[in-house]
C-alpha positions as CSV (number, residue, x, y, z in Angstrom):
1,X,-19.1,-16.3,26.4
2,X,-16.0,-14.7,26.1
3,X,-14.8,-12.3,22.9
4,X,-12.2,-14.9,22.0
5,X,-14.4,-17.1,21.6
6,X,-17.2,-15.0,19.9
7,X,-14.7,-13.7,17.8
8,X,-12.8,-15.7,15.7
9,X,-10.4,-12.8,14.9
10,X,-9.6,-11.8,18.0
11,X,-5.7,-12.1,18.7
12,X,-4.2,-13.6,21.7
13,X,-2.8,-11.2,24.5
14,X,0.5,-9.4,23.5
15,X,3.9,-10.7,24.9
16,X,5.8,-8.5,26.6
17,X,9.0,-8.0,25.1
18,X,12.5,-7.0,26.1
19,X,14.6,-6.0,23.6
20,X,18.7,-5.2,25.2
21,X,21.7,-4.8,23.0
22,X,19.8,-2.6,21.0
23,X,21.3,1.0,19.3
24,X,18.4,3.3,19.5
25,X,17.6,5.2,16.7
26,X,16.6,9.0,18.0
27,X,15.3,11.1,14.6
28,X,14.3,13.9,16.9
29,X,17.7,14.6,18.3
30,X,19.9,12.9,15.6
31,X,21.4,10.6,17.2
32,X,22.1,7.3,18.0
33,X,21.8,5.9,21.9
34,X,24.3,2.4,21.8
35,X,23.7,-0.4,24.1
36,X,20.0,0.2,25.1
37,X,17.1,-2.0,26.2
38,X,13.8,-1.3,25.3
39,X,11.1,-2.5,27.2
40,X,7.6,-3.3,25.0
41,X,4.1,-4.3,26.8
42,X,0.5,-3.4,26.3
43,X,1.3,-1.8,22.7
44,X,3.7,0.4,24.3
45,X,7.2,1.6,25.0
46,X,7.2,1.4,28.8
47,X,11.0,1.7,29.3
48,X,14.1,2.9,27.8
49,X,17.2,1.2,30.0
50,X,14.1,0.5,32.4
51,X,14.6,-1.5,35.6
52,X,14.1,-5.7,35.5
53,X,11.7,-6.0,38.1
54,X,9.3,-4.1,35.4
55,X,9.2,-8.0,33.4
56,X,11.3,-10.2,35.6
57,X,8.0,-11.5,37.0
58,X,5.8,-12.0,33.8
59,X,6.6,-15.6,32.4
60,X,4.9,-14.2,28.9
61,X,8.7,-11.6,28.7
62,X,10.3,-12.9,25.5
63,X,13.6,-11.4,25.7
64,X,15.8,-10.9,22.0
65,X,19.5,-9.8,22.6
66,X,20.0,-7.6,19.5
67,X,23.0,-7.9,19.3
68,X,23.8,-4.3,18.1
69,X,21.2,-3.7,15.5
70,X,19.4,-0.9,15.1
71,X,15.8,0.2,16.6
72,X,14.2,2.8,14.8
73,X,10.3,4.1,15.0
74,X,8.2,2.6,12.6
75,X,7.9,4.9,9.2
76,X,4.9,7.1,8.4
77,X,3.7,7.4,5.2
78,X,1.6,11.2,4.7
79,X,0.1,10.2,1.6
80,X,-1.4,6.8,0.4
81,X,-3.8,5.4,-1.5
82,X,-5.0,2.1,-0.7
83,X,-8.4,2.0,-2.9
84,X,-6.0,2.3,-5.9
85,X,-4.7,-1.3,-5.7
86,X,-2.8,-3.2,-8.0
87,X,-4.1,-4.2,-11.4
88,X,-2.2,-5.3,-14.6
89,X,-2.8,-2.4,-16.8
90,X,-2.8,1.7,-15.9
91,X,-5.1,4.0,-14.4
92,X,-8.5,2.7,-17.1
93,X,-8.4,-0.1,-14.8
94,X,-8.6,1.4,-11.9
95,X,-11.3,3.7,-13.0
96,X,-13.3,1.0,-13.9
97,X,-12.7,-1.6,-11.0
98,X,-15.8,-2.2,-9.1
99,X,-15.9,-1.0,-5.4
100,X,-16.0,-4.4,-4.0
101,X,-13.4,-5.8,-6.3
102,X,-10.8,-2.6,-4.6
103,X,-12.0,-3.7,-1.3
104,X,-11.0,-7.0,-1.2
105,X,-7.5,-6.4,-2.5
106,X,-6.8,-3.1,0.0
107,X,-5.8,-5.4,3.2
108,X,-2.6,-6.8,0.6
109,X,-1.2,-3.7,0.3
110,X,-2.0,-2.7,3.9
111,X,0.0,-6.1,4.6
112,X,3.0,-5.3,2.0
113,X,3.5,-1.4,3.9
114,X,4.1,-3.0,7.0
115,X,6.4,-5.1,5.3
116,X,8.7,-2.5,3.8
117,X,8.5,-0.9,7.9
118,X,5.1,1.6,7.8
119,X,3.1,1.2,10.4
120,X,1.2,4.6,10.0
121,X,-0.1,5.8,6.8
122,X,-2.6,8.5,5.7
123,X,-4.7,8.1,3.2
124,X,-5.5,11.1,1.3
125,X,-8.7,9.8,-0.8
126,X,-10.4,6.1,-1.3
127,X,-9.8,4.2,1.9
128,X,-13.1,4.0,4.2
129,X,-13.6,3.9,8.2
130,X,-14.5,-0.2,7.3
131,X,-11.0,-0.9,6.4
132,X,-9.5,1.0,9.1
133,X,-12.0,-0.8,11.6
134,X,-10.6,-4.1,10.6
135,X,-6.9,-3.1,11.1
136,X,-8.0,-1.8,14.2
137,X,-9.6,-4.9,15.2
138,X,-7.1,-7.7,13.7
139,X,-9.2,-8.4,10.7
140,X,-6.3,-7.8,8.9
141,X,-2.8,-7.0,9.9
142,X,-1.9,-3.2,8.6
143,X,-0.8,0.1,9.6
144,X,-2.6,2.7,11.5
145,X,-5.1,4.2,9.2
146,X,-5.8,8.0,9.3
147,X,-8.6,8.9,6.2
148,X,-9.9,11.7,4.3
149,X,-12.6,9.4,3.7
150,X,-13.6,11.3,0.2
151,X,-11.4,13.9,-1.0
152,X,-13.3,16.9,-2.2
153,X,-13.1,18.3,-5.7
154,X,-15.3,20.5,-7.6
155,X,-17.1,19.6,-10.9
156,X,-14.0,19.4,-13.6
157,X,-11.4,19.2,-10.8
158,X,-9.1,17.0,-10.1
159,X,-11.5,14.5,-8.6
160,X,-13.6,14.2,-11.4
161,X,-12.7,11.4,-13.4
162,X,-15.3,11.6,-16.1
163,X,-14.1,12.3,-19.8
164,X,-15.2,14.9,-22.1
165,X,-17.7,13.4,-23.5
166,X,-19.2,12.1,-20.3
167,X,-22.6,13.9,-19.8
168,X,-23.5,12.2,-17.0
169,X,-24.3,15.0,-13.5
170,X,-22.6,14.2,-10.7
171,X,-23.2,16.3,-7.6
172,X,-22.1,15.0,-3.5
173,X,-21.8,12.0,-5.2
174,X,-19.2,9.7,-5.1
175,X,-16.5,9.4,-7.8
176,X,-14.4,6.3,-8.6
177,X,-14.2,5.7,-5.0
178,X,-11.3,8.8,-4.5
179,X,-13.8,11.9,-3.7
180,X,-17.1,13.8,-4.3
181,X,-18.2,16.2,-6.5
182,X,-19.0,19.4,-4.4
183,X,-20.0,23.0,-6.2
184,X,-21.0,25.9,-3.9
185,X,-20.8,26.4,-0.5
186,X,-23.7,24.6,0.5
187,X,-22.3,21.0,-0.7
188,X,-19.2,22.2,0.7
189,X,-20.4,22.7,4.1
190,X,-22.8,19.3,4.0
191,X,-20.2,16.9,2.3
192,X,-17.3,18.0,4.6
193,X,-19.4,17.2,7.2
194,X,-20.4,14.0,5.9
195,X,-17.3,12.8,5.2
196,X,-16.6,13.5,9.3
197,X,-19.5,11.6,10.0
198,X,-18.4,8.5,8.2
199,X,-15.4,8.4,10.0
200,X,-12.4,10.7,8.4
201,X,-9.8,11.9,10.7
202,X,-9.3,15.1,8.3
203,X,-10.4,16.7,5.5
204,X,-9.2,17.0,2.0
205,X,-9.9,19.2,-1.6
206,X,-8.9,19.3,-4.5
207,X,-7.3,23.0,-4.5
208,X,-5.5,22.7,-8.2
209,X,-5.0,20.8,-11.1
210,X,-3.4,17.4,-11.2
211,X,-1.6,14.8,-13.3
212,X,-4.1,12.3,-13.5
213,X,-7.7,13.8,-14.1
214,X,-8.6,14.4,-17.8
215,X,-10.4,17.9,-18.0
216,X,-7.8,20.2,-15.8
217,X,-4.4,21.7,-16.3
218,X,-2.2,21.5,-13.6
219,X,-2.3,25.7,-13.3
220,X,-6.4,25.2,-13.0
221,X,-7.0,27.1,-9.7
222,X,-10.0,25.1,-8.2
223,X,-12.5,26.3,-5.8
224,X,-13.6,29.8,-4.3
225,X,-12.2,31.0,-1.7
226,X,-15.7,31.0,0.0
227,X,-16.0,27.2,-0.1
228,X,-12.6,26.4,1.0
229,X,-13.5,28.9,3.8
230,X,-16.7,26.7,4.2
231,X,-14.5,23.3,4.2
232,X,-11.8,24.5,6.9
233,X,-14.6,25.6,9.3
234,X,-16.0,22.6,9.6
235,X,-13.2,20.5,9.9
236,X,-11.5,23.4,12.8
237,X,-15.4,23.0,14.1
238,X,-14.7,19.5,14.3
239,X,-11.2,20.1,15.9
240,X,-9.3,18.6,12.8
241,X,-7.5,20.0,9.4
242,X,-8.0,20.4,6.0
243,X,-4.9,19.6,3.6
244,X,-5.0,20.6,0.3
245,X,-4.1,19.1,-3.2
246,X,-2.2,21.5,-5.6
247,X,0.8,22.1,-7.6
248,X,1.5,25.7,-8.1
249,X,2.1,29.2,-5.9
250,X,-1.4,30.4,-6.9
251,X,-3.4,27.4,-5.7
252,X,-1.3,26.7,-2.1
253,X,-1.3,30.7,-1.4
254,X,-4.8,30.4,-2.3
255,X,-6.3,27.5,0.3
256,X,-3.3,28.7,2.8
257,X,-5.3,32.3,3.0
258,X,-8.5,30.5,3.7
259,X,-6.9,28.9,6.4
260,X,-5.4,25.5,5.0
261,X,-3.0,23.5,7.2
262,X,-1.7,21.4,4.8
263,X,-0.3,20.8,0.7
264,X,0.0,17.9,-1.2
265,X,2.5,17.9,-3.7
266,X,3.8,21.1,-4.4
267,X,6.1,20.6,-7.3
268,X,6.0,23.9,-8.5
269,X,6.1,25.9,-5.0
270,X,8.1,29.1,-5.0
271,X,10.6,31.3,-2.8
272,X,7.2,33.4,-1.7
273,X,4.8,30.6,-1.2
274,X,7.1,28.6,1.1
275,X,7.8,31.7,3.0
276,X,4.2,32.0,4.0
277,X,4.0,28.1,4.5
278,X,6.6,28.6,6.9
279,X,5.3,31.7,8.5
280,X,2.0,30.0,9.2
281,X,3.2,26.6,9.9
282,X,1.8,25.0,7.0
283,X,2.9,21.5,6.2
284,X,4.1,19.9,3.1
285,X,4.0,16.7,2.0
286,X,5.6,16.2,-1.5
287,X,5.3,12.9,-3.4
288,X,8.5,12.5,-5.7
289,X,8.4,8.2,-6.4
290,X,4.8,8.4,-7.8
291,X,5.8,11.0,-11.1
292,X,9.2,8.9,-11.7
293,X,7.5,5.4,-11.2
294,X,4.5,6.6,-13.7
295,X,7.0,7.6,-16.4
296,X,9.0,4.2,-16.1
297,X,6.1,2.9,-17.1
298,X,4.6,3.2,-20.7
299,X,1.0,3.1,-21.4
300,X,0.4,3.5,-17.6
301,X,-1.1,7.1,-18.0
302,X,-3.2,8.3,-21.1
303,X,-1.1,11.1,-23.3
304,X,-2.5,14.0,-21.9
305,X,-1.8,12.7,-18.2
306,X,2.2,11.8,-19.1
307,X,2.9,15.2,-20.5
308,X,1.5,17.1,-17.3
309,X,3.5,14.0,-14.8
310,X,6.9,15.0,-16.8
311,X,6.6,18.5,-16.3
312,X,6.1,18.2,-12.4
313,X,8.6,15.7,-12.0
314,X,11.3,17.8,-13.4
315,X,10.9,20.0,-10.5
316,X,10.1,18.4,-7.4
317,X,13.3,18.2,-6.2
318,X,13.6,21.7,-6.5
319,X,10.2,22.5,-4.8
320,X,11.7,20.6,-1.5
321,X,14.8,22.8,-1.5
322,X,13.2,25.9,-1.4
323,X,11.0,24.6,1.2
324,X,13.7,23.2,3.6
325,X,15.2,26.7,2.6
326,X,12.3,28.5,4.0
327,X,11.8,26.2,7.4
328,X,8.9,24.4,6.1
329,X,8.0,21.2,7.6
330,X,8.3,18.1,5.1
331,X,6.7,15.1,5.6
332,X,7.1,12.2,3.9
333,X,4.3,10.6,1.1
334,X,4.4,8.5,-1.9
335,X,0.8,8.8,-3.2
336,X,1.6,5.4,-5.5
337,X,-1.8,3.6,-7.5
338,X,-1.6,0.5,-9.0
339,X,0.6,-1.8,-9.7
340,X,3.0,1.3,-8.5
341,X,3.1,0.5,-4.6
342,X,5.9,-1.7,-5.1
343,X,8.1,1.5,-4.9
344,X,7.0,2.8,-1.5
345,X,10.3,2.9,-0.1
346,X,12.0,4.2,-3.2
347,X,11.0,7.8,-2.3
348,X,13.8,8.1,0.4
349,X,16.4,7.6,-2.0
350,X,14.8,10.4,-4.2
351,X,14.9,12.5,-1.1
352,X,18.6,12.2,-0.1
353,X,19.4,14.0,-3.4
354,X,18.6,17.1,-1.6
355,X,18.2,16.7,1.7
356,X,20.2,14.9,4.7
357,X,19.5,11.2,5.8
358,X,18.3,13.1,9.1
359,X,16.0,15.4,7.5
360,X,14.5,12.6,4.8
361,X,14.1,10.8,8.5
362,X,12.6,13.4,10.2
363,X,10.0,13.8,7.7
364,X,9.0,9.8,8.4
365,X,8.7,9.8,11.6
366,X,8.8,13.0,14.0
367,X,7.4,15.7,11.9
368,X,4.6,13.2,9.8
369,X,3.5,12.8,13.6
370,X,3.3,16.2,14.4
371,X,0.9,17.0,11.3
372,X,-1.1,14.1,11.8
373,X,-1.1,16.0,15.6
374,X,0.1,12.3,17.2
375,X,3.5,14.1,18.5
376,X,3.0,12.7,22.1
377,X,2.5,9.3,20.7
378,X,4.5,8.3,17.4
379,X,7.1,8.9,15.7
380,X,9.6,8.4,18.3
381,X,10.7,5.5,20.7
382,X,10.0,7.0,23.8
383,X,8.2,5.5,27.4
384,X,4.2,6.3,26.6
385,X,4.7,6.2,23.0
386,X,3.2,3.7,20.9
387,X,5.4,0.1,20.4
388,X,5.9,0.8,16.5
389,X,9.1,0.1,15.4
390,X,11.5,-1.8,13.1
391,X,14.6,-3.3,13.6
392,X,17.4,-2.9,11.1
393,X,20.7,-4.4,10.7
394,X,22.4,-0.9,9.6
395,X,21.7,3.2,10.6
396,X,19.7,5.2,8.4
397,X,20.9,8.8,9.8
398,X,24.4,7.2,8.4
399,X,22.1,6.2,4.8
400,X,18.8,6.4,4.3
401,X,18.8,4.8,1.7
402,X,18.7,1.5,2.8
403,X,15.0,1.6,3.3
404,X,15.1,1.7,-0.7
405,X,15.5,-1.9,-0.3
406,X,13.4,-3.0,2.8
407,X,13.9,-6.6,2.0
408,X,17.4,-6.5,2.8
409,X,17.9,-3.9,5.8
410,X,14.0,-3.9,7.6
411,X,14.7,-7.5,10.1
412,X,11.2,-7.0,11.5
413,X,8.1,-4.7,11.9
414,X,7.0,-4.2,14.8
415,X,3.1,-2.1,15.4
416,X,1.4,-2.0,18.3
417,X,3.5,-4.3,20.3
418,X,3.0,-7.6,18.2
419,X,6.1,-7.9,15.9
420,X,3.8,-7.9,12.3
421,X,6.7,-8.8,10.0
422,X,10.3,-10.5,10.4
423,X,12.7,-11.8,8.4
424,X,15.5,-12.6,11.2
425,X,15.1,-15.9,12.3
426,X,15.7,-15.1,16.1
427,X,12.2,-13.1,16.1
428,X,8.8,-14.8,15.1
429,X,5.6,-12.7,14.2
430,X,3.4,-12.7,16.3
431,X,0.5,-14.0,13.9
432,X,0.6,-17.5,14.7
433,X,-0.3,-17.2,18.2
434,X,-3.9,-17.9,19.2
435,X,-6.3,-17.7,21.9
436,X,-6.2,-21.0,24.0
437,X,-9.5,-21.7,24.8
438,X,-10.1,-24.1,28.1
């Protein structure tokens, strides 16, 4: 008995498509190629102004003129949290939401990403190797996972959620779905290895303070340098990376020393620190839309939590500056929870305040690939790269912003050759086809 049979899941064959009349959106040279036909089949780009006899013979070619829109590579999104899923009231909620109850909601906002065009996201703490299984296998339709499992914070750090008054020990454990609860370099050095074994395509810790946990300042350094030593090893043993969560010069020059490849955030980075991100080729992946949605919002965080978000707010913006400044590579994140995902896309218009509708695109697409080490395969519409891609009806190197407002400029989504998402009536998804069965 066949799969498509066995499976009731399992999608029909992909079309081949042939898209001509197409102006090809090129983020890693800044340009814009006009008049171009782009050749799709088997999930990827096999041709760029290819020759006919390459579909002419395959009666499943569905050919779209498009008429001069644009086809750029589908977006990336560096830092995501899918367990956090929308719920009516703030971050008690979420605390409090039972495992299962996250679970069942995460393939919605996996659906709603590829909607607003992002067909790659990493999730920096909550989503599991189940969830990205089903994407992979067309349980649900979503963008290309790529998990820290677990992020790793130590006891009172900034993935320990308990309150004061919470005596209960926690230790490798897991906490409100986001991370574990590591001390010493012995849990280090099992849980980092756990977390590989369950499926994580990197590693990350909790290296500073953050808005949202209850017991630590944002300047709380967190960890020795001994167990981030202990956490990079295994993941460079493993042949991946460890990125690190923190806020201030002390914490990033800290885990960068102990051979960190990556930093979350970064609000308060100086002239100093991005030097030495630059000089080691550290990436950074601020998060600007998540500190101005949460302040739009009142009641969303406790007191304590909304005092900390407005002070790094106020300079993020900056923090970017000095680290385009310095030649540090920015990649693009949102890190949204709640009933905050609505605002993915808002974050490019944040961006352009400071940096160039080529640079905010860059950090989307060409350079998000080359930290997530998939430079031969995303982030650019290329022959043997993956069929991701959107097609607008205006340029984002002219204005980014329009991915501010998806539902107006984003026609369709296309991931891994099957057009996920469309709004342009001259291009159907590919989700009502099904296997015909004899």
């Amino acid at each position: 008995m066949s799969d498509e049979v066995t499976i009731p899941w399992h999608p029909a064959p992909r079309p081949r498509y042939v898209l001509t009349g197409a102006h090809l959106v090129d983020p890693a040279k800044g340009e814009v190629l006009n008049n171009v036909t782009v050749h799709l089949h088997d999930g990827l780009v096999k041709s760029i102004n290819g020759n006919p006899d390459e579909w002419e013979g395959d009666a499943s070619t569905i050919k779209v003129n498009l008429e001069g829109k644009f086809v750029c590579p589908g977006l990336i999104d560096c830092h995501v949290h899918l367990m956090a899923v929308p719920a009516k009231k703030g971050l008690e909620e979420l605390k409090n939401m039972h495992p299962s109850a996250s679970l069942l909601r995460q393939p919605q906002v996996c659906r709603s990403m590829l909607e607003r065009g992002f067909t790659t996201v990493r999730d920096c703490g909550g989503a599991l190797f189940p969830l990205k299984q089903a994407i992979m296998e067309y349980v649900h339709p979503g963008p290309r996972l790529f998990i820290a499992g677990h992020a790793l914070s130590q006891t009172g750090g900034h993935g320990d959620f308990r309150d004061l008054i919470d005596s209960y020990e926690c230790c490798g454990g897991e906490t409100q779905g986001v991370g574990r609860i590591v001390d010493g370099v012995p849990d280090c050095l099992k849980y980092a290895r756990e977390e590989l074994r369950q499926g994580a395509d990197f590693l990350k810790i909790m290296g500073g303070g953050g808005v949202a946990s209850p017991t630590d300042k944002i300047e709380h350094i967190q960890f020795s340098d001994e167990e981030i030593k202990a956490i990079v090893t295994v993941a460079r043993n493993a042949g991946t990376y460890v990125t690190t969560h923190a806020y201030t010069p002390q914490a990033i020059q800290q885990a960068i020393k102990q051979g960190v490849q990556g930093v979350e955030h970064g609000n308060l980075i100086d002239e100093e620190t991005a030097k030495l991100m630059a000089d080691k080729g550290v990436f950074l992946t601020p998060t600007l839309i998540t500190y101005a949605t949460m302040a739009q919002f009142e009641g969303f965080l406790p007191p304590a939590s909304a005092k900390k978000n407005r002070e790094v707010l106020e300079k993020g913006l900056h923090a970017i500056k000095i680290a385009a400044e310095a030649g540090v590579t920015i990649c693009f994140g949102t890190d949204l929870l709640g009933k905050l995902h609505f605002a993915q896309s808002r974050e490019f218009g944040l961006r352009r305040q400071v940096q160039s509708s080529l640079e905010v695109l860059r950090s989307a697409t060409v350079n998000a690939a080359r930290m997530l080490r998939q430079d031969k395969f995303l982030g650019q519409i290329s022959p043997g790269f993956a069929a991701d891609l959107l097609i607008l009806n205006a340029n984002p190197l002219e204005d980014i912003t329009i991915f501010d407002v998806p539902e107006k400029h984003v026609l369709a989504t296309i991931k891994d050759g099957r057009v996920h998402a469309s709004r342009w009536s001259k291009l159907e998804t590919d989700l009502h086809r099904t296997v015909k069965i004899a």
